[in-house]
C-alpha positions in Angstrom: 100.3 84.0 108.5 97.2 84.0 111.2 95.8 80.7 109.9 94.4 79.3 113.2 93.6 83.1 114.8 89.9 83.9 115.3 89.1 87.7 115.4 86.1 88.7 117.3 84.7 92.1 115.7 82.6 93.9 117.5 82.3 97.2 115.5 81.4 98.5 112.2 82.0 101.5 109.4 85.9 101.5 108.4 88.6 101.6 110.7 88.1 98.6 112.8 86.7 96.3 109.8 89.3 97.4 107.5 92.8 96.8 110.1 91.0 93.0 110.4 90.1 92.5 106.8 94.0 92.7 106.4 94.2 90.1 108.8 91.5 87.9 107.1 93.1 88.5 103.6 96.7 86.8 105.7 94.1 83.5 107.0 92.6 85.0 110.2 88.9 83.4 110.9 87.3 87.1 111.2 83.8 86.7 112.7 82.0 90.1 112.3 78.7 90.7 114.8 76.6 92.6 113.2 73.0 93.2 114.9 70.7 90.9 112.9 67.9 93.5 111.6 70.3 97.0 111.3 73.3 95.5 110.4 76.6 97.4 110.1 76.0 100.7 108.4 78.6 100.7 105.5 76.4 98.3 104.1 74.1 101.1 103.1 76.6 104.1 102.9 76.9 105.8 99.3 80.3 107.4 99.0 80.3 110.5 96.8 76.7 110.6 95.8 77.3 107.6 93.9 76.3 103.8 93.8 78.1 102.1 91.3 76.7 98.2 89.9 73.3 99.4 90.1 73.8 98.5 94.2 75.0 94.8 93.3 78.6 95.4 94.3 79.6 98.1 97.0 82.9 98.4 96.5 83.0 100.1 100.2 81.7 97.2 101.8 83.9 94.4 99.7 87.0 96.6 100.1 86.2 96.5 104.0 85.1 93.3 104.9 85.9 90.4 102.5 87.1 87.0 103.8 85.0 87.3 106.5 82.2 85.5 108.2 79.0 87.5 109.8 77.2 86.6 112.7 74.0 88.5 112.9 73.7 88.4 117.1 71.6 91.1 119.1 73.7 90.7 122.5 71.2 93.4 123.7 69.2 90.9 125.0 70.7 87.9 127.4 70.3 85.1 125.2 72.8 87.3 123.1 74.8 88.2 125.5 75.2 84.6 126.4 76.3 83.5 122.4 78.8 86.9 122.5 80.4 85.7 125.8 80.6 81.6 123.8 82.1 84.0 121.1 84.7 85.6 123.3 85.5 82.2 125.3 86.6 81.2 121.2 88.8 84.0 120.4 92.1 85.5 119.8 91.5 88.9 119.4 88.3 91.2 120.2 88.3 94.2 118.2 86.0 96.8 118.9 85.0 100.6 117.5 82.1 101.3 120.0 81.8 104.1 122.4 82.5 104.0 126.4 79.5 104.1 127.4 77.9 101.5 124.9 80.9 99.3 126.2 80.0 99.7 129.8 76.1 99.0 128.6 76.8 96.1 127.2 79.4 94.8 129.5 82.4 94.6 126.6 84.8 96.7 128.3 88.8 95.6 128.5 88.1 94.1 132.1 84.9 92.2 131.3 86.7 90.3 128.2 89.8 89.8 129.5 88.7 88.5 133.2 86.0 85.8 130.8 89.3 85.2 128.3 93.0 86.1 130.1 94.8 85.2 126.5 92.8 87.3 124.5 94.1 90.5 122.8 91.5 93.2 122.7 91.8 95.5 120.3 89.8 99.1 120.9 89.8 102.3 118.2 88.5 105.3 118.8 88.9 108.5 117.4 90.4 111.0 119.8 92.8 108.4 122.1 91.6 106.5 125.7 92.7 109.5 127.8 92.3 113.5 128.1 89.0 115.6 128.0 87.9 114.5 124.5 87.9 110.6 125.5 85.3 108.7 124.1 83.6 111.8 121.7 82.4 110.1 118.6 84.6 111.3 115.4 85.4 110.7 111.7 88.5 110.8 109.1 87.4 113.9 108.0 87.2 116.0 110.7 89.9 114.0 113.0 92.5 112.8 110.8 92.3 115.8 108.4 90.7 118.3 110.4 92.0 118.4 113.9 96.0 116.8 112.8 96.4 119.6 110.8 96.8 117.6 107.3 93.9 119.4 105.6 95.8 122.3 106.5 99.0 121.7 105.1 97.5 120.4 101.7 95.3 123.3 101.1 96.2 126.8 99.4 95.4 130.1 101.2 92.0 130.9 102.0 90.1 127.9 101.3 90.2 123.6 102.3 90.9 120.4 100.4 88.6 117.7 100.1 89.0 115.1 102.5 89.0 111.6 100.5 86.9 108.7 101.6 88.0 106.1 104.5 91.5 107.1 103.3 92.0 108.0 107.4 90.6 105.1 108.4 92.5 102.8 106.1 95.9 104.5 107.1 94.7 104.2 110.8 93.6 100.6 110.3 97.1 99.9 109.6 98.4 101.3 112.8 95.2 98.7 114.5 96.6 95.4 112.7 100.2 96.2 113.8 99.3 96.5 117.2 97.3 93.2 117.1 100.4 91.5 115.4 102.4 92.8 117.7 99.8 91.6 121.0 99.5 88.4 119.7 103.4 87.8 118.8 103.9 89.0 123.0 101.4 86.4 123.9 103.1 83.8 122.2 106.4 84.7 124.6 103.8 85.2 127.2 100.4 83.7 127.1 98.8 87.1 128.2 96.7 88.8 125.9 97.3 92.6 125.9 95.2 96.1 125.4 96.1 97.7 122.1 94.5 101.1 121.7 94.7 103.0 118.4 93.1 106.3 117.6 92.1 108.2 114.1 94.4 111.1 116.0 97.1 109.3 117.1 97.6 107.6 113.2 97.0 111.6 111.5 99.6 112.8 113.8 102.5 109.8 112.6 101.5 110.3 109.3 102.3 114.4 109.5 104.8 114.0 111.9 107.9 115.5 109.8 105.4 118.9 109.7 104.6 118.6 113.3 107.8 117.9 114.8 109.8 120.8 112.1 106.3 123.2 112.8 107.1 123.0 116.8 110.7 123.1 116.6 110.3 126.3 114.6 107.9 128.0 116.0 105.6 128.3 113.6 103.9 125.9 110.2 106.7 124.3 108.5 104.5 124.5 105.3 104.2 128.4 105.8 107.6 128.8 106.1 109.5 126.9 103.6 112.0 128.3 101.4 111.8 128.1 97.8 113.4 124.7 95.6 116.8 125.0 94.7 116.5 121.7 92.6 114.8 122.0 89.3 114.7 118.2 89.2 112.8 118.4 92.5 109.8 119.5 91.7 106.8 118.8 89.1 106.7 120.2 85.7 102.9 120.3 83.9 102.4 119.0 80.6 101.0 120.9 77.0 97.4 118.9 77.9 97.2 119.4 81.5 99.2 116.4 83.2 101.7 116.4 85.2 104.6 115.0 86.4 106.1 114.9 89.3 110.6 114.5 89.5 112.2 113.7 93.2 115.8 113.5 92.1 117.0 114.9 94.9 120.7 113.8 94.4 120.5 116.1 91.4 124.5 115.6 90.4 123.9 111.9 90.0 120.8 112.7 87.7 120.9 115.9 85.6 123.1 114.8 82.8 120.6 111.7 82.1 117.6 114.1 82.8 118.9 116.9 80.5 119.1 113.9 77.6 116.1 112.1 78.2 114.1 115.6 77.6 115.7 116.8 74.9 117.9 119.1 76.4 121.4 118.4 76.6 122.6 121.9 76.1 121.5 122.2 79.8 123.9 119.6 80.8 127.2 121.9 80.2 125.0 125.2 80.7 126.8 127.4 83.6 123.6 128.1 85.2 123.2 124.3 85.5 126.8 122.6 85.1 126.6 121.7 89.0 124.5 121.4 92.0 125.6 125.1 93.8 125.0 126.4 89.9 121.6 124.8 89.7 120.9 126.5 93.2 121.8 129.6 92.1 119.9 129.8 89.0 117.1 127.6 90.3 114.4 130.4 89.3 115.8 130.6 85.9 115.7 127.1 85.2 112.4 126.2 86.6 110.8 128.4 84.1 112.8 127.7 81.5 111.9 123.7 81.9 107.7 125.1 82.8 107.9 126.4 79.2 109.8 123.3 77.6 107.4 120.5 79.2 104.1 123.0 78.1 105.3 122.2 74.8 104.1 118.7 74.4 101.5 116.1 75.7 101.9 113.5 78.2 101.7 110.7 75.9 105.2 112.2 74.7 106.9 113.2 77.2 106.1 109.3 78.6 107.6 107.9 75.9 110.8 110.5 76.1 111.0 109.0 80.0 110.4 105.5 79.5 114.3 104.7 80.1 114.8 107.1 82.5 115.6 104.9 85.3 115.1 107.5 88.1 112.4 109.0 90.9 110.0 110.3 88.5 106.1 109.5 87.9 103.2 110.9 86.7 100.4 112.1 88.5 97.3 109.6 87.6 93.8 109.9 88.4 92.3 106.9 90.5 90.5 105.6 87.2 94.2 105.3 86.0 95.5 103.7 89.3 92.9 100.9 88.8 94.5 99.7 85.7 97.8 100.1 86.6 99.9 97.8 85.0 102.8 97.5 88.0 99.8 97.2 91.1 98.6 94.8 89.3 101.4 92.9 88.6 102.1 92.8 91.5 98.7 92.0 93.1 98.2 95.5 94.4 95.0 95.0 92.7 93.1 91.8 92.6 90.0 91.0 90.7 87.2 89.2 92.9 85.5 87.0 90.4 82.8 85.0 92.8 80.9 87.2 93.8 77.0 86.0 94.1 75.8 88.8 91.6 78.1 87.7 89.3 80.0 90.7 88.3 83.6 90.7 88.3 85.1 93.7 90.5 88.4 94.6 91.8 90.0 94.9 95.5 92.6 96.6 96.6 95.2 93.8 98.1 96.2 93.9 102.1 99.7 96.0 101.2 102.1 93.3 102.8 103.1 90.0 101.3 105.0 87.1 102.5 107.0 84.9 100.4 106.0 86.1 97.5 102.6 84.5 98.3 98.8 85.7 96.9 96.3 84.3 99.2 92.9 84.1 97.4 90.4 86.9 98.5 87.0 85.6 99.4 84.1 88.4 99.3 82.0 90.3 101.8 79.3 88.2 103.7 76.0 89.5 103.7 74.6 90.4 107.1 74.3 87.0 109.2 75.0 84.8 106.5 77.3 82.8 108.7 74.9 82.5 111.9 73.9 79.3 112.2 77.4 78.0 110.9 79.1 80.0 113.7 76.3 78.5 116.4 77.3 74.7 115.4 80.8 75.2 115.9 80.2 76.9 118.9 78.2 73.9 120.5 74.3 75.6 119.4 72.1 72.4 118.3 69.3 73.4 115.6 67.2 73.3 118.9 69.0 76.0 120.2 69.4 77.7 117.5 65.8 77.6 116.8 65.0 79.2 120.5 67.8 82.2 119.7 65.2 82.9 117.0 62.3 83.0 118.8 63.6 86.0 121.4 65.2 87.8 118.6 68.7 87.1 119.7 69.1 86.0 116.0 67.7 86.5 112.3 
């Protein structure tokens, strides 16, 4: 789909890299600049106190930039500068995840690509939003799209806070990012102007939780302090004799009670006057929920999966991420795709850009080590090995 589009990116951690390692995954040429002695700092980040393949494999890293090509460029110094502006004059889109003020330093800012480039699309996250008193403070997923949206909120019982999971802001965010690029570069096609797409950690939180935001305000208070009890004992989640759970969203209960009822085990409920209808259900709704607590305590998962297996409704089981990772249906479908060329050899899986077109699988190359593209990026750029050679000698390159 963005075969032939070059994606300039200028930034590093999650967000940024992980909207335009969607874009790679569709055929985008993603050139990532990443200073050539520090590098970009997911390459060293342990997530969880933990380092799994003995520091081979970082799943972080492959999850967030495979596909893409790495130019290791300090454009600190002007022979850098010079190779980043080459860069620029070559691209499509220039996506970026630095500060203000490190923009106005090094001369990156909207204005100075877009006057050097007037087609190109640049692309700028942050984690607050361009505008307002909080502009340009530094932030994370955890304490922006969790914290300050009011999600970690919601999702946490009285008295005490959820753990925020890892990247998962910046990989909802990054969606929001490679939307807006589609979306510039589909306008410049009808235009031939590039646009200014901003995208914020904030801005993404707030869509996500927008139902509670929008009831919270409207009420007057938090939607998820106020909200009334279940009426619909086929609308909640039931746990299992060993611990599991499952989780039922028949909300159209009429259509599925009398399926439900014999699927468990239970078809004395189907005709029971507490339950014969939906205003009955409602009614006895207490009643029932326990009742059906007690009757799925009574046996295991494994059981009660084989019990549902033809129930052909809005049900599923709550599985842990080890679970997820074998997933028959993801990967089926792709969700999950194994990465098998990986220089150290060890076979690892990614999860898959979550759009597909034409029921199409693109192969998914793996991440580049810092500046292993360099000189391959200078020849096509113009560089001789002469050149290339004096980029060396200031420090402009490894």
């Amino acid at each position: 789909m963005f075969e032939g589009v070059r994606v300039l990116e200028v930034s590093s951690w999650v967000m940024a890299p992980s909207a335009s390692v969607m874009l790679a995954d569709l055929g985008a040429d993603v050139i990532k600049v990443e200073h050539p002695r520090v590098g970009d700092p997911i390459r060293g980040l342990v997530v969880g106190g933990v380092v799994p393949f003995d520091g081979q494999v970082s799943p972080m890293l492959e999850q967030t930039n495979r596909g893409k090509r790495s130019i290791g460029l300090d454009f600190g110094t002007p022979e850098g500068a010079e190779v980043l502006a080459r860069l620029i004059d070559s691209a499509d889109v220039f996506l970026t995840n630095f500060l203000p003020p490190v923009r106005q330093k090094f001369g990156i800012e909207a204005d100075d690509v877009r006057t050097r480039n007037p087609r190109i699309v640049y692309a700028r996250v942050d984690a607050l939003g361009p505008r307002g008193a909080d502009a340009g403070k530094p932030g994370y997923d955890s304490a922006v799209f969790f914290g300050r949206s009011g999600i970690i909120d919601a999702f946490s019982p009285p008295e005490t806070l959820s753990k925020p999971r890892p990247g998962f802001g910046d990989r909802v965010a990054s969606m929001a990012v490679a939307f807006g690029i589609a979306s510039a570069l589909f306008q410049r096609e009808r235009t031939g102007i590039g646009s200014l797409v901003d995208t914020s950690l904030l801005g993404a939180a707030m869509w996500s939780a927008s139902t509670d935001i929008a009831y919270s305000g409207a009420l007057g208070g938090d939607l998820n302090r106020v909200e009334t009890r279940s009426v619909n004992p086929v609308g909640i989640h039931y746990q299992t004799a060993d611990g599991r759970w499952i989780m039922f969203a028949m909300f159209e209960s009429q259509r599925w009670w009398p399926e439900f009822c014999r699927h468990i085990g239970r078809d004395d409920l189907i005709a029971d006057p507490r339950s014969c209808d939906t205003a009955s259900r409602a009614r006895y709704a207490v009643e029932l929920v326990a009742e059906l607590r007690a009757w799925f305590a009574t046996e295991p998962l494994a059981v009660w999966r084989e019990r549902l297996a033809t129930l052909h409704a809005p049900w599923e089981v709550v599985q842990t991420s080890t679970e997820v990772y074998d997933d028959p249906q993801a990967l089926a479908n792709g969700y999950l795709t194994e990465i098998a060329d990986h220089p150290s050899g060890i076979p690892y899986k990614v999860v898959r850009t979550p759009v597909q077109f034409d029921g199409d699988l693109p192969e998914l190359g793996h991440a580049p080590e810092a500046g292993q593209h360099t000189e391959e990026v200078l020849l096509e750029l113009g560089y001789t090995w002469d050149d290339i050679g004096r980029l060396q000698g200031v420090g402009a390159i490894p």
